[in-house]
C-alpha positions in Angstrom: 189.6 215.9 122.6 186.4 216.0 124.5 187.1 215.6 128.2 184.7 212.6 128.7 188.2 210.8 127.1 189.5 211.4 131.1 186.6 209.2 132.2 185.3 207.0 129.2 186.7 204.3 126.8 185.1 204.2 123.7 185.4 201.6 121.1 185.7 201.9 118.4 185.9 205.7 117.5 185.8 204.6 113.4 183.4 202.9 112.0 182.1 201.8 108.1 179.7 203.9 106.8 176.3 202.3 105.2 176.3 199.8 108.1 175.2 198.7 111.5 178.2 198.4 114.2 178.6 198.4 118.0 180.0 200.5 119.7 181.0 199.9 123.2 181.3 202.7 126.2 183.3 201.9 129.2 183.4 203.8 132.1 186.7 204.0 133.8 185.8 205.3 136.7 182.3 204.5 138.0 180.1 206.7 136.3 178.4 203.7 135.0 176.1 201.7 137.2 175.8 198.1 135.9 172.3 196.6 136.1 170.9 200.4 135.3 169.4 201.0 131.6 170.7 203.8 129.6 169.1 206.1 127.1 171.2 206.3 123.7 170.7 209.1 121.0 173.2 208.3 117.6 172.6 212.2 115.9 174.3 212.5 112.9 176.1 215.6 112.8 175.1 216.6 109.5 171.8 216.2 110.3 169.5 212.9 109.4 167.2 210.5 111.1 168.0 210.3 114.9 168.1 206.4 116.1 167.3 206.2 119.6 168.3 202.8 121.6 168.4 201.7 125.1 171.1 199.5 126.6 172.0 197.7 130.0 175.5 198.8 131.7 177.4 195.0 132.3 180.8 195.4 134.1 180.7 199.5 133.6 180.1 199.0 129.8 177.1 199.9 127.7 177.3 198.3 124.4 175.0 199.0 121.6 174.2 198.4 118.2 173.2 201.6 115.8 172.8 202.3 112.1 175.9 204.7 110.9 174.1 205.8 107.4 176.1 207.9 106.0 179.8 209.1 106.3 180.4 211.5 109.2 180.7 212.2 112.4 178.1 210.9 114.9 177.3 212.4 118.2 176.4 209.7 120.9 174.5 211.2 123.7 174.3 209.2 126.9 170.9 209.8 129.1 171.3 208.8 132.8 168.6 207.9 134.4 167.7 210.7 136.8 166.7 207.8 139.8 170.6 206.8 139.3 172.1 210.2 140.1 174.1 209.9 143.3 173.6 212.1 146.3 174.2 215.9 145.8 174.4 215.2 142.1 172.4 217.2 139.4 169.7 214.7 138.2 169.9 212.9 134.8 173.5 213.3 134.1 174.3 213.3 130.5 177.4 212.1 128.6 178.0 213.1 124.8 181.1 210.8 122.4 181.7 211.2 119.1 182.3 208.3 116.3 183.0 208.8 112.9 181.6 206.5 110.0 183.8 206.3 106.7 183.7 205.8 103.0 184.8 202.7 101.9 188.1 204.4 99.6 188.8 206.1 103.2 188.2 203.0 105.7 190.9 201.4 103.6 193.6 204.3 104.3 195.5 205.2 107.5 196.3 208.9 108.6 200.3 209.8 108.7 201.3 212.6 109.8 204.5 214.0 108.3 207.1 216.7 108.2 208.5 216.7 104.3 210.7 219.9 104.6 212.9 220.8 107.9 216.8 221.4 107.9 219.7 220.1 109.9 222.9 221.9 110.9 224.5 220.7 108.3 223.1 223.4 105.6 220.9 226.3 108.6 219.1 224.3 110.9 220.2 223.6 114.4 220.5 220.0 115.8 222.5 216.5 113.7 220.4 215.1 111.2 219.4 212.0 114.0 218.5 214.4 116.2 216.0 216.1 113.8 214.6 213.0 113.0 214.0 211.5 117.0 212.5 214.8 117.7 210.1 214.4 114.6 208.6 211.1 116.9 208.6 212.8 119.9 206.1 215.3 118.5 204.1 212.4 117.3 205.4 212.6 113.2 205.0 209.3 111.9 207.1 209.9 108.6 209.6 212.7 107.5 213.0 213.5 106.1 215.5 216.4 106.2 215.7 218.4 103.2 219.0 220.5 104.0 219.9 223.4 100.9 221.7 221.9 98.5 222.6 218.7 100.6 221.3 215.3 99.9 223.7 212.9 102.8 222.3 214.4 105.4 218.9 212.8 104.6 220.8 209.5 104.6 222.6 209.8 107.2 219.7 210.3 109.2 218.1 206.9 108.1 221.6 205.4 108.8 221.1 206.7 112.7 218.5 204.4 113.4 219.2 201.1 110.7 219.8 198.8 113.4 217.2 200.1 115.9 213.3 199.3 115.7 211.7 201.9 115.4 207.7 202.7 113.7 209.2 206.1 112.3 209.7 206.2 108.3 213.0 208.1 107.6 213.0 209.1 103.7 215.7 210.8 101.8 215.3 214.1 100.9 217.3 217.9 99.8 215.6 221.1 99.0 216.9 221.8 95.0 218.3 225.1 94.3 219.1 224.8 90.3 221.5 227.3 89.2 220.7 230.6 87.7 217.1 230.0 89.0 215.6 231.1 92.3 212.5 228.1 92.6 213.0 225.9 95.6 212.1 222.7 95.2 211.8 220.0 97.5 212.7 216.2 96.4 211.3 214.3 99.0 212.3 210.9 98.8 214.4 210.5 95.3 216.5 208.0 95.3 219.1 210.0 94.1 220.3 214.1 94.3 219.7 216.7 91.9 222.0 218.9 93.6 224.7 216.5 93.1 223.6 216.2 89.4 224.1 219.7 89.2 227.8 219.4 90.6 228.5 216.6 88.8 227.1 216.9 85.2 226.9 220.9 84.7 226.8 220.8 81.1 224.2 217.9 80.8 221.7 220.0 83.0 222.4 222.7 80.7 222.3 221.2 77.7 218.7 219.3 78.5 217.2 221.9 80.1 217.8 224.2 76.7 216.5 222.0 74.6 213.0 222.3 76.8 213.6 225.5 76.4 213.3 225.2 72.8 210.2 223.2 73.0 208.3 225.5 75.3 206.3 227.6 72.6 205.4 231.3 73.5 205.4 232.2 77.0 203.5 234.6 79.0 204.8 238.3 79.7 207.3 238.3 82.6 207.9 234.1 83.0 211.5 233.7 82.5 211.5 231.2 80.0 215.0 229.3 81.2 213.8 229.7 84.9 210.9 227.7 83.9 212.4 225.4 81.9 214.7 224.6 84.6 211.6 223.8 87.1 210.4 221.6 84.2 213.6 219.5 84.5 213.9 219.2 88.3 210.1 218.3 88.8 210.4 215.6 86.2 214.1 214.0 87.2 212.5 213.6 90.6 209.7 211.6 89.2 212.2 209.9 88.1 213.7 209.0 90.8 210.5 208.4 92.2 210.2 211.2 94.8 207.6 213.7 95.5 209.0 217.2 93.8 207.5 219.9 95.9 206.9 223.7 95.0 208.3 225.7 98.0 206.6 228.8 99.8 205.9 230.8 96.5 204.6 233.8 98.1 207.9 234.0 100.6 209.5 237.8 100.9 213.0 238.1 100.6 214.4 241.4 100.2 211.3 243.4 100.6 209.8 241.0 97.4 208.6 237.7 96.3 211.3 235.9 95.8 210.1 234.2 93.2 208.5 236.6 89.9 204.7 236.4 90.4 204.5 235.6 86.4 206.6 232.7 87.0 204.4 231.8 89.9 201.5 232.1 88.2 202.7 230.6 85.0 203.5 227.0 87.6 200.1 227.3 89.6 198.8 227.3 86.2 200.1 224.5 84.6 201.0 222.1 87.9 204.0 220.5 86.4 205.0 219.8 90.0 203.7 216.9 92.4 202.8 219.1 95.3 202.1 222.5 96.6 203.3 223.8 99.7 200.0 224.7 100.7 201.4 225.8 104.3 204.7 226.4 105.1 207.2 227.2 108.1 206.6 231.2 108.0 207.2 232.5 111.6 204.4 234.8 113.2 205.1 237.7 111.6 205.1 236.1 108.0 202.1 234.2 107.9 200.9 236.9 105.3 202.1 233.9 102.8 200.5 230.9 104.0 197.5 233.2 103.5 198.3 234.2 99.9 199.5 230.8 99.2 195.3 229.5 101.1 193.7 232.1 99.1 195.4 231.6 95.8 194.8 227.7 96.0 191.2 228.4 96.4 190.7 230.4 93.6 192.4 227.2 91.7 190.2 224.7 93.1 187.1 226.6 92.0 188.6 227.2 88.3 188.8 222.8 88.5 192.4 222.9 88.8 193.9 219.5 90.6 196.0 220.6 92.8 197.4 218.1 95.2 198.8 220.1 98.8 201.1 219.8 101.8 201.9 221.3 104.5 205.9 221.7 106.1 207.3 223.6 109.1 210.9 224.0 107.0 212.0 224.6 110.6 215.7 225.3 111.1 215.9 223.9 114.7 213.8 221.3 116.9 214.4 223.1 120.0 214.5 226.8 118.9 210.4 227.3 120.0 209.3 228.5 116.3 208.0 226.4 113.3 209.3 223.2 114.5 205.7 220.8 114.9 204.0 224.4 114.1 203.0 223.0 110.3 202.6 219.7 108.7 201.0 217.1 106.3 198.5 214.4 106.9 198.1 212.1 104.0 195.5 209.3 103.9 197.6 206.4 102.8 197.0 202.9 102.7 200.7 202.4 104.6 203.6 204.1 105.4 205.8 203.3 101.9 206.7 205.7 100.2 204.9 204.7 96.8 201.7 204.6 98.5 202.7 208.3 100.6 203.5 209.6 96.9 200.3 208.3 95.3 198.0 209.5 98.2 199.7 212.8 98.0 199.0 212.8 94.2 195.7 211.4 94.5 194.8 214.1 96.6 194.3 212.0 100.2 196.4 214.4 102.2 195.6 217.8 103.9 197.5 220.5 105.5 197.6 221.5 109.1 198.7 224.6 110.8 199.2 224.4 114.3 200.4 227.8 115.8 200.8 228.2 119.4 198.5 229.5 121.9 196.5 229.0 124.9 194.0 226.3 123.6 195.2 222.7 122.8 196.6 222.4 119.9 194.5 220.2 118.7 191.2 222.8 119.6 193.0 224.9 117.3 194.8 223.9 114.3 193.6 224.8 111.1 193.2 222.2 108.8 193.3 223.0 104.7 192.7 220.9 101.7 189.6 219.0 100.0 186.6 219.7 102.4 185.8 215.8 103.2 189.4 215.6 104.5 189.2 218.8 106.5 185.9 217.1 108.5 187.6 213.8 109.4 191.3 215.3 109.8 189.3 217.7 113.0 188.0 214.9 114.6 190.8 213.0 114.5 192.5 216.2 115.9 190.7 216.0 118.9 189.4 212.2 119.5 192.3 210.0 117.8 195.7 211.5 117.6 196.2 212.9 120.8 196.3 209.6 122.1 198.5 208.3 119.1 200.8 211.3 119.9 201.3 210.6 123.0 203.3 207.1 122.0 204.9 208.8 119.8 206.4 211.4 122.3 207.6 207.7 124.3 209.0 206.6 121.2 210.9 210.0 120.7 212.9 210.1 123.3 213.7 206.7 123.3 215.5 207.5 119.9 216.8 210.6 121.1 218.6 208.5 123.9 219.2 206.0 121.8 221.5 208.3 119.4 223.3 209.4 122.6 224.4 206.6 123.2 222.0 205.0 126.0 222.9 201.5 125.8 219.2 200.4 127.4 217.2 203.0 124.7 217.3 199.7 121.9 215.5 197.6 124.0 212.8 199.9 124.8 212.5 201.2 121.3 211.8 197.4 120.5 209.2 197.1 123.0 207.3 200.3 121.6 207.5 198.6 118.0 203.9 198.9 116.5 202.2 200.3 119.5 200.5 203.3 117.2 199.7 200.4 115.2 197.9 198.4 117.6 196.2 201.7 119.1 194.5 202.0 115.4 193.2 198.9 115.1 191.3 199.4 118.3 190.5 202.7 117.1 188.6 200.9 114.0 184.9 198.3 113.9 186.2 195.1 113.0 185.3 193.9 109.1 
């Protein structure tokens, strides 16, 4: 975020595209002189007409009408008067903001950010399921679930945690699918019910249904095992069912010096899409990220042969507090609310993006990389470095307040309640009224 944040208020930071709003700039501490008249410069980023407007500072604010033509961001460039420059100051001090006009099918849609693959201890992660889950708001998640191997209570056991706490985190109920006989992870994020257990429970109905799809498959290409692929077939679809998201894990993950997964079979999926989502970026430590790059490059290559390929990203982090993957990668989806329908549908419709966030010395949001459709990867940067920080730092409040709260604080419920709908409220300020 640019450091004039430290000094400024501007409202709002969002605005609709094809229309006039104002924007108002207040400075916090003094920089503004009331009575003095301001130069204003609205540049359109992408380039475009340059409207050019002059404004009176009123109780340290300048507010200002402008023309926001197009969707994009919008540089605002301040011009002090250079008789207003106090003693021993460089003359004609200038001040540069950044607003962002929208699309109306994107003004009507929030960004969530969300984690939809991570482990507890109760398969190989680290921490309880409601630990996992308070630590996902502390880092400023505003949706998730754990998706232990094989294990779908964990999930709900985690939403169970916080039931009778408020709370502006969405807990969803999730396992990563390993289907027998077949090496394909899969990721059912949000089912209401378990494939796993399916496969416990009703081993000869799995069997039975998946070899009649078998059957019905037709010729297949050299090397795609044709049960394996079958078997994906089945999963994707019973998750739909269940109306989840079914999610095609890490395909380009090494496991015994290979892919675990046969690169026919790989292909033969990327090919065809029969699942919901890709994971476009996934929790690979810093000597693996060889795959998220295969996995970047491959989708790419899709994209420009017209395939429809809806992504996310997942740090499939095996412990909160471990210092690797955990808040590394994740998903923002463009969503018209938090349920999980409209989550699902976004993902589907291709609203969300995938963000890789490795550490280093810069702020992580200077440097996360963002992937997915090239409109989303515009207006997920600047809201990188001019929205969410601010929205991430409630939601690091709100963490810890659950994380007390599950141990057992008796005062964390009553603070939790108070920071009910505070990211809420920041967005609407965030956003030009109408």
């Amino acid at each position: 975020m640019d450091s004039s944040r430290k000094y400024f208020e501007v409202r709002p930071k969002l605005v609709r595209a094809g229309r006039q709003s104002t924007v108002s700039i207040r400075s916090l501490f003094g920089d503004l002189k009331d009575g003095m008249e301001y130069e204003i410069k609205c540049i359109p980023v992408e380039g475009g007409p340059i409207h050019v407007a002059r404004a009176r500072v009123s109780r340290s604010t300048i507010k200002v009408s402008l023309p926001f033509a197009g969707e994009g961001e919008y540089s605002l460039v301040v011009q002090e008067p250079a008789s207003s420059s106090t003693a021993g100051a460089s003359s004609e001090r200038t001040f540069v903001f950044s607003v962002y006009a929208l699309e109306d099918d994107l003004w009507a849609r929030r960004p969530f950010k969300g984690d939809l693959h991570m482990h507890s201890r109760y398969s190989d992660g680290r921490e309880s399921p409601a630990y996992v889950a308070g630590a996902c708001r502390r880092i400023g998640l505003d949706f998730m679930a754990v998706t232990d191997h094989g294990m779908y209570r964990p999930s709900l056991e985690a939403q169970a945690a916080y039931a009778g706490v408020k709370n502006d985190l969405r807990i969803f109920a999730g396992e990563e699918v390993h289907p027998p006989d077949n090496p394909v992870h899969i990721i059912n994020f949000g089912g209401s019910f378990s494939l796993n257990e399916l496969f416990r429970n009703e081993p000869d109905q799995y069997r039975s249904e998946v070899a009649r799809l078998m059957q019905d498959l037709g010729e297949l290409p050299a090397g795609v095992d044709r049960y394996q692929y079958a078997s994906c077939l089945w999963c994707f679809e019973r998750i739909r069912q269940a109306g989840g998201l079914g999610i095609f894990c890490h395909p380009y993950w090494t496991w015994s010096n290979r892919y675990y997964i046969d690169a026919a079979l790989t292909e033969k999926l990327l090919h065809d899409v029969p699942f919901d989502a890709l994971e476009l970026i996934s929790g690979y430590h810093l000597d693996e990220v060889e795959s998220n790059m295969l996995q970047v490059a491959r989708y790419n290559e899709l994209r420009a042969e017209g395939k429809r390929i809806p992504i996310v990203g997942v740090s499939d982090a095996h412990g909160c507090e471990t210092g690797s993957l955990f808040g590394w990668y994740y998903t923002i989806v463009f969503s018209p609310d938090l349920e999980l329908t409209s989550l699902v549908a976004s993902i589907k419709d291709l609203y969300s993006v995938a963000v890789e966030a490795l550490p280093g010395d810069e702020p992580v949001d200077q440097q996360a990389r963002v992937y997915g459709p090239y409109r989303l990867v515009k207006y997920a940067r600047f809201l990188l470095r001019e929205v969410l920080p601010l929205h991430d730092e409630l939601c690091a409040e709100e963490g810890r307040y659950m994380l007390r709260y599950v141990a057992g604080d008796s005062e964390a419920a009553a603070k939790l309640a108070a920071c009910e709908g505070q990211t809420w409220r920041l967005w609407e300020r965030m956003r030009a009224a109408g």
